[in-house]
N, C-alpha and C positions, 0 to 999 in steps of 0.2 A: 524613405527615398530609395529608389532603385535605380543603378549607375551601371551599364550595360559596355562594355567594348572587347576589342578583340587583344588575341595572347601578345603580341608582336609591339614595338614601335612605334606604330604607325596610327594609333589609338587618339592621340590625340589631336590627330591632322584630320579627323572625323566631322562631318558637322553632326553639331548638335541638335537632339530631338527634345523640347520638351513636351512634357505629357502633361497635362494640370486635370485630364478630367479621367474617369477607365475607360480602359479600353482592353481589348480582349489578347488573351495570352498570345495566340497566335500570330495575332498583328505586331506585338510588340517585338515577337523572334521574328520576322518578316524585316521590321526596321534595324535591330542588332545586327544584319548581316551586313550593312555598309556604314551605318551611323552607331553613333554615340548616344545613348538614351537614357533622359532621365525622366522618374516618375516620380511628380510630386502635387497629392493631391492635396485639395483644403487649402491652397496660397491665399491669403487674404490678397487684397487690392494691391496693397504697399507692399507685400513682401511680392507679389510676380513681379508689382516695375521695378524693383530694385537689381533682380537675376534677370530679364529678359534681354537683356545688351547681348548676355553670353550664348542665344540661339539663334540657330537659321531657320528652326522651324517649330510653328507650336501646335499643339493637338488639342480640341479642346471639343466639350458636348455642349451643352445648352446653359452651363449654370456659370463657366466664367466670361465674365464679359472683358470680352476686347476691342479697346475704346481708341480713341486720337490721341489720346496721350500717352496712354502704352504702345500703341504702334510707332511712335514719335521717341520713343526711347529704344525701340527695338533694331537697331544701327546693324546687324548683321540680320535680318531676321528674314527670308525668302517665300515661305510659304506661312498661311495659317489653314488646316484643315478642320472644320468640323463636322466630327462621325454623327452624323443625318442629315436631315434635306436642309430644313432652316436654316438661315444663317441673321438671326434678327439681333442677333451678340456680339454681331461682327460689326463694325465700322466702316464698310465696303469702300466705303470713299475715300476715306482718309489711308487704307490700303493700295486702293488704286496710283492714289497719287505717289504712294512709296515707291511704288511698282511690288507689292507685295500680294501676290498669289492667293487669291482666298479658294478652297474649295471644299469642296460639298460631299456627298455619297447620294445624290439622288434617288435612288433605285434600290437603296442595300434593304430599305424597312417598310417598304411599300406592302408587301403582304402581309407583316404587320400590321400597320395602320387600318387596313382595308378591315381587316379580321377585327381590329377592335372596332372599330363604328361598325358593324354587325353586330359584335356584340353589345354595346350599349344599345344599340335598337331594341334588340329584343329587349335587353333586359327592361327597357322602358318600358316596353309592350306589355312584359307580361309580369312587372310586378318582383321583378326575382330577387335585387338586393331587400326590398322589404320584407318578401316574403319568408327569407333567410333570416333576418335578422328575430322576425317575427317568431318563427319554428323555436328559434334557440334559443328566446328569454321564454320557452316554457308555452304560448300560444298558439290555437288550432282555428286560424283568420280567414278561411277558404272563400268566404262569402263577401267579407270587407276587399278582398287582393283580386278580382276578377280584371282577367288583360282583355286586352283587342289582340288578331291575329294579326298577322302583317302580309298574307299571303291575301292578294287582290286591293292589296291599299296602293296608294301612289305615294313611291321615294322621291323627291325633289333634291338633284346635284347642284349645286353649286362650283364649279370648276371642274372641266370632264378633263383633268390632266391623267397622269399613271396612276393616282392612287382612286379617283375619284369612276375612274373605268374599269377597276378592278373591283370597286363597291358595286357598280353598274352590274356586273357580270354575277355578282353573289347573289345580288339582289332578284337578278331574275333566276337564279335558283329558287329562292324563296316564295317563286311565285308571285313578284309584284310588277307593276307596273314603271318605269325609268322613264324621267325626265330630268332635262338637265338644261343651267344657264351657263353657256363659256362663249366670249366675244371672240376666240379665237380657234376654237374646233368646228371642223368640219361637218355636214350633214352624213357624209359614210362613213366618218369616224364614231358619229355616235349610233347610226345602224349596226355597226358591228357586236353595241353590246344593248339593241335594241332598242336603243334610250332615243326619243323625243327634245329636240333644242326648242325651248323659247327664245323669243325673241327679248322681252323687255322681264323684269323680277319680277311686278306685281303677278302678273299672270301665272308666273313658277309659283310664288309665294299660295295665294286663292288654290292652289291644282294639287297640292302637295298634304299628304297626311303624316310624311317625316321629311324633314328637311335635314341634309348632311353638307357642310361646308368644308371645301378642300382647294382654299388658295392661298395665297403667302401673305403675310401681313405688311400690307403696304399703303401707302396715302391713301390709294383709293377704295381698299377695304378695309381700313381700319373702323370701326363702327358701324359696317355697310348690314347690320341687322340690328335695327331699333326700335323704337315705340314705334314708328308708323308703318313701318313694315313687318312686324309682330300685328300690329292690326289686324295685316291683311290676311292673315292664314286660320285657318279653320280651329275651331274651341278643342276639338279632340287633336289638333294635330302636333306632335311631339318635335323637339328640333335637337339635333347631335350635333359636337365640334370637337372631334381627335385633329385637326389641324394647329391653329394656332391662336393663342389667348387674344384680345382686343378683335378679333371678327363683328362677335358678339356684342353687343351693348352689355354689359352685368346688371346695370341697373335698372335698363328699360325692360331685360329679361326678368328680373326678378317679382317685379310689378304685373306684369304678363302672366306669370305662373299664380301667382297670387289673387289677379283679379280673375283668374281663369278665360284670360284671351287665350291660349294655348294648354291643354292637357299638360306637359312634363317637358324632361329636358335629360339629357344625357349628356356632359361635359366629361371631355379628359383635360382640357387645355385653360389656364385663368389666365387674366391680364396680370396679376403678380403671381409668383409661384416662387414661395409658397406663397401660400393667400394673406394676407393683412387680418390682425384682428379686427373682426366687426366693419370687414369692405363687404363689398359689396358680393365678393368673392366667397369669405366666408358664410355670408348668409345664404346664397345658390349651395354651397355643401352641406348645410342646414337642413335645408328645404326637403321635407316629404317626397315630392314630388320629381326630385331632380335624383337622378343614377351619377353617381361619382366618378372620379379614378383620378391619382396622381400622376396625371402624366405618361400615361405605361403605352400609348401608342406604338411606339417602338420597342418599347417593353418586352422584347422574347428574347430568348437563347441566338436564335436561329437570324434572328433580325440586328443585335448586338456581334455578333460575327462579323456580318457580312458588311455593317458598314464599319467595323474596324478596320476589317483585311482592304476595304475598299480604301480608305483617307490613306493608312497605311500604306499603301502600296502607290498611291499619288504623291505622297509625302519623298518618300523612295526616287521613285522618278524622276519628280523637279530639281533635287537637289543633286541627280546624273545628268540635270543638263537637259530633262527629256522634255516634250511638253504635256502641258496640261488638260486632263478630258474631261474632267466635271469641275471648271473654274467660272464661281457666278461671276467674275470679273473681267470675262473674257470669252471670246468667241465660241461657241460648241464645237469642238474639233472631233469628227465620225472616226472610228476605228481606222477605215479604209483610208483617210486621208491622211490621217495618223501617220501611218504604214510608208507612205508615197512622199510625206512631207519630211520625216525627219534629215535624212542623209543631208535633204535640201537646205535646211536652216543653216545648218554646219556650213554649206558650200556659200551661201546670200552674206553669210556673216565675216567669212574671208574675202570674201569679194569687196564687200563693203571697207572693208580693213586694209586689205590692198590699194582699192584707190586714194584710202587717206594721204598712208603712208609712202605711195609708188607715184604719185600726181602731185600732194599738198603743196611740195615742196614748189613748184614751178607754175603755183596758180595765183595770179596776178589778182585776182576780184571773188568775191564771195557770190556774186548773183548765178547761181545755179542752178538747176532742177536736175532731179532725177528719174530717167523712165527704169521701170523695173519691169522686162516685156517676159513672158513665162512662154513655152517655146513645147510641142509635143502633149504628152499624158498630162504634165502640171498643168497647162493651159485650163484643160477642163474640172479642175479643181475649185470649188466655190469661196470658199476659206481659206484666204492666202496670208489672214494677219499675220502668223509666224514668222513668214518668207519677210514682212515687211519690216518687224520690229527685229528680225535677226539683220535685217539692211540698218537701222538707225542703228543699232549695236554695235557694227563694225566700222560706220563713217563715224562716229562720235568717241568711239571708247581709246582710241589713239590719240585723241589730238583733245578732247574735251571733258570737264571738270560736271559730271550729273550729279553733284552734291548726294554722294554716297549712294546712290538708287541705283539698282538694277534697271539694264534696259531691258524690256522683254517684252509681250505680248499685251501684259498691263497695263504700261504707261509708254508703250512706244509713240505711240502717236500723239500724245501733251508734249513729250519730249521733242519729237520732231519741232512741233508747233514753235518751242521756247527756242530751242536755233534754227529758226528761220531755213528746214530743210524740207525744199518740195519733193514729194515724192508721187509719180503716177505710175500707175499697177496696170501694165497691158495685158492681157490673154492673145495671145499672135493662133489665128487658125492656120499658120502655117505651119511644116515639118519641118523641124530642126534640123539641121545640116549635120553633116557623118550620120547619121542615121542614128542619133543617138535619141532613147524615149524621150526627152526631156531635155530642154537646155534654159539655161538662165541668164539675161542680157541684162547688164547696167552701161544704161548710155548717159552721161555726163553733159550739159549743154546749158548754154546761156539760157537764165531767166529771161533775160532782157530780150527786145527785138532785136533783129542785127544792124538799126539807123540808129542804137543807141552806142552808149560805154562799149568800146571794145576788152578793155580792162576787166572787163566780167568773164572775159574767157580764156579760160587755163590753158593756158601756151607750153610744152615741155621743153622745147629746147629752139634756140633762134635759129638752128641749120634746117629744121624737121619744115615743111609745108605747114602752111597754117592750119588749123582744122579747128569744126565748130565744134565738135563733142566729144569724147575720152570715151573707150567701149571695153568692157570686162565679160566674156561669156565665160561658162562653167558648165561640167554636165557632173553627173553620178555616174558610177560603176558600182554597183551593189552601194556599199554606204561611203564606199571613197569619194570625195570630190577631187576633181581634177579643174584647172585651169584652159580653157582651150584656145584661147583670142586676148590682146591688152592692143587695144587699137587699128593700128594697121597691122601687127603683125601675130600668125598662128602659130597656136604652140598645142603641147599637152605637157604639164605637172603638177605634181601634187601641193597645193598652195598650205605646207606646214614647216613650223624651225623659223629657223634667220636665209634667208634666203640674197640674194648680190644681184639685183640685174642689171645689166650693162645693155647700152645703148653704143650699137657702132656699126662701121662699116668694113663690110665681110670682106674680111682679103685673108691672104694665106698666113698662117702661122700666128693668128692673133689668139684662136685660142689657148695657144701652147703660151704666148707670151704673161698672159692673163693667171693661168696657170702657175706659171712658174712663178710671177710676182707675188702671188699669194704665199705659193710654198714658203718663200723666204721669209714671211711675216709670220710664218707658224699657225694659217690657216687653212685646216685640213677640208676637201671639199667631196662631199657627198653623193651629189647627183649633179649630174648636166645637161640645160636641156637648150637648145638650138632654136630660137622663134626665128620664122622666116619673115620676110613682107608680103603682104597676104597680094596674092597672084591680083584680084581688081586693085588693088591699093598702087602696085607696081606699075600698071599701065596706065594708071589714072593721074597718078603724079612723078613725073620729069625729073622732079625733084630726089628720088628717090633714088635714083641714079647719077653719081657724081664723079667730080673727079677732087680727087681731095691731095694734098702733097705730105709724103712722108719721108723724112728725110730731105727735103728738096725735091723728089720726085713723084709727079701728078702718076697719083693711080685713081685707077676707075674702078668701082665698085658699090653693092646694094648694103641699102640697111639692112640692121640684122639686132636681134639681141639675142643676150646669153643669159639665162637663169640658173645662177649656180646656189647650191645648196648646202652652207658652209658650217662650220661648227662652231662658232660664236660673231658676235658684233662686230663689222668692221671699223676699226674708226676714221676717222676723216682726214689723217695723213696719209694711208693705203688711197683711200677713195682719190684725193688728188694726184697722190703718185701714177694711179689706175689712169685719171683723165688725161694727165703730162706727160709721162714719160711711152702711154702706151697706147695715146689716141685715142680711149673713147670719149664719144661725147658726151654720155650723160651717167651716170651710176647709182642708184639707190640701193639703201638696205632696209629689207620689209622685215619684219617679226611677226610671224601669225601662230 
């Protein structure tokens, strides 16, 4: 075991990394730079459930499996990465529901993969592990080992995803001919690496003199090449699988090669691995006819790199809070959006948190919905799950008990569903007001019709006008979020700390009085920020302008609130003193 942290204190406020499979040097000094790592491989079953309570996050290749009942003990656990594309070890589901992070390295061994189903091609073609093995017990078999070329035969694709385009592309080096079946690629997608789409398999199947498979093992390919579709393909034509074990039928292939419906076969990938004795597995790495390989698809230097630095460096990031770019469990987030979205999570997830804790208190009924309107550049953003699951984040993690789960991008929206929190997602083609690129609206408002329960809508204080909805905008400055708007009244600050806002009406000397009450409590104050009543709000309601009596004497004056920025908790004898002695009407203390 290898136990990784830094010289200082602060070592064990770390999260932890477990490692259970290798992974490469580099990624592991990649993760020591913020976390806690340990490296322990070979855990049988029972001993990982036994230590997995103790991580946030786990690393794993292809050989440990993490099941529902390991995820279901793993109580601190954020992320699971596994360094390659598959993830058929994972338990996605029962992840999902955790709200735990599963992700991938899509892309790190892609030119790996590609490189080996080339190479088994060939070597089917032309005989070469036989031939090899043949030379070295002593034998001169020239005439028994005669190949086929492969240059002018037809390669049949199966999934023209990134690795299956990149076969595409070697292959017409080789001088062959590309065809390819994918229900979900393009015709100019597959012109670009010259490849032909069928329409229906038979057709691929009959057309193909090597057939290479490159989709994920799922319901609907699982077994999706069998006896009757082994039928359908020509007596000399060979079939490759560097993808993933069960594609294939084993046993309907083995009979295939035997009765000589198909010339040969080139596997890297078995339904069990390693193989069972005397399965069906075993007897395909038997066979004459069939080109081997354990597994070695991803097999290189250069391919084991790049998907360590890659999980590695996702690993990294989630547990900073950032989001996630190759998470099978969750939306594809682009770089670019990436870039645009982060600051925003930050801002949606205060926003959310504020209206908990700045509104809850004075809302009579539960029947709510929320509009989340995206205001500027974000508008034209397509992938806003972050923005959304960062909003259930901040109205729930105040005031309600998610049985231990993270809310995040994974399970924000089952979690919404289980507290009854509507949430609808606007794109506004309008320009955001102060000219800011980007602004973010949470407008608060009766589910209900307005002929039903009035009680459904959160009323703040019995002097304020009535109003249907509660409104929180926000914009960014580089990655700061600032507050700009809390209903009728504009502001600008920084929505972080313990913050005091006061509801009252603006006359002279009230902030000094405010002030000075504090002082005497030994509450030192940070920043001050002055919301006004937003100029339509002023002229729209009457009410807004009163006359109120202090001391015995009616003064006239606007609402106002004050956001002060305090250095710890007020508690609720100040707060009354605050309403009693110094006339506001309403005070809250947020924490964000």
């Amino acid at each position: 075991m290898t136990s990784s942290s830094g010289a200082n204190g602060a070592e064990a406020r770390r999260p932890k990394v477990l490692i259970a499979e290798k992974v490469s040097p580099d990624g592991i000094v990649l993760l020591q730079q913020t976390l806690t790592v340990d490296e322990r491989k070979g855990l049988s079953p029972e001993q990982l459930l036994e230590i997995i309570p103790e991580y946030e996050a786990l690393i794993v290749r292809s050989e440990t499996k993490v099941t529902a009942a390991l995820l279901a003990k793993a109580v601190n656990l954020k992320v699971v990465a596994r360094a390659g594309v598959g993830v058929d070890n994972v338990d996605v589901e029962a992840a999902t529901k955790q709200g735990i992070i599963v992700v991938n390295s899509p892309s790190g061994n892609i030119g790996a993969a590609a490189e080996h189903t080339i190479a088994l091609l060939l070597a089917t073609a032309r005989n070469i592990p036989d031939g090899c093995a043949s030379l070295k017990a002593g034998k001169w078999e020239r005439s028994r080992l005669v190949g086929v070329e492969v240059s002018g035969k037809t390669l049949g694709i199966i999934g023209l995803g990134k690795v299956g385009l990149k076969v595409a592309r070697m292959a017409n080096g080789l001088g062959m001919a590309v065809i390819a079946l994918d229900p979900y690629a393009s015709p100019e997608v597959a012109a670009t690496v010259s490849a032909t789409l069928h329409p229906a398999l038979p057709t691929l199947l009959a057309a193909s003199d090597f057939l290479t498979i490159h989709t994920p093992l799922i319901a609907s390919t699982k077994g999706m090449i069998s006896t009757a579709e082994l039928a359908q393909m020509k007596p000399t034509a060979r079939i490759l699988n560097v993808a993933r074990g069960g594609t294939i039928d084993e046993v309907a292939l083995l009979e295939a090669i035997e009765s000589g419906t198909i010339a040969g076969a080139g596997i890297d990938v078995f339904t069990s691995e390693p193989p069972i004795e005397n399965g069906a597995s075993a007897k395909l790495i038997a066979h004459p006819k069939v080109v081997v390989t354990p597994h070695l698809g991803a097999s290189t230097v250069e391919a084991q790199e790049n998907v360590s630095i890659d999980v590695c460096t996702q690993v990294s990031a989630i547990l900073a809070g950032e989001l996630p770019r190759s998470a099978v469990n969750a939306p594809l987030i682009l770089p670019e959006e990436y870039r645009k979205l982060q600051p925003f999570v930050k801002l949606v997830e205060k926003i959310g948190s504020l209206y908990t804790q700045h509104y809850s208190s004075t809302i009579s009924g539960k029947h709510l919905a929320f509009d989340l309107v995206y205001e500027g550049e974000l508008a034209n953003i397509g992938n806003t799950k972050p923005l959304f699951a960062a909003l259930v984040k901040g109205l729930t993690e105040a005031i309600s008990d998610t049985k231990g789960r993270d809310v995040n991008i994974v399970n924000a929206t089952l979690i919404a569903k289980e507290r009854g929190i509507i949430i609808n997602e606007q794109h506004s083609r309008e320009a955001p007001a102060h000219n800011f690129s980007s602004q973010v609206t949470l407008r608060a408002r009766p589910a209900r019709s307005s002929s039903q329960d009035r009680s459904a809508i959160p009323v703040a204080n019995a002097t304020q006008p009535e109003t249907s909805e509660y409104i929180i905008s926000g914009y960014c400055i580089d990655t700061q979020p600032y507050i700009s708007r809390l209903t009728r009244f504009t502001t600008s600050f920084v929505p972080e700390g313990t913050l005091l806002i006061c509801h009252n009406y603006d006359s002279p000397g009230k902030i000094g009085a405010v002030g000075s009450l504090l002082g005497k409590e030994g509450v030192n104050i940070g920043f001050m920020s002055v919301a006004a009543l937003e100029a339509t709000a002023a002229l729209l309601s009457p009410a807004s302008v009163v006359e109120t009596a202090i001391d015995g004497v009616a003064k006239r004056g606007k609402e106002a609130l004050m956001i002060l920025g305090v250095d710890r908790v007020i508690d609720s004898g100040v707060i009354e003193r605050l309403k009693g002695e110094e006339g506001l009407l309403a005070v809250s203390v947020v924490t964000l």
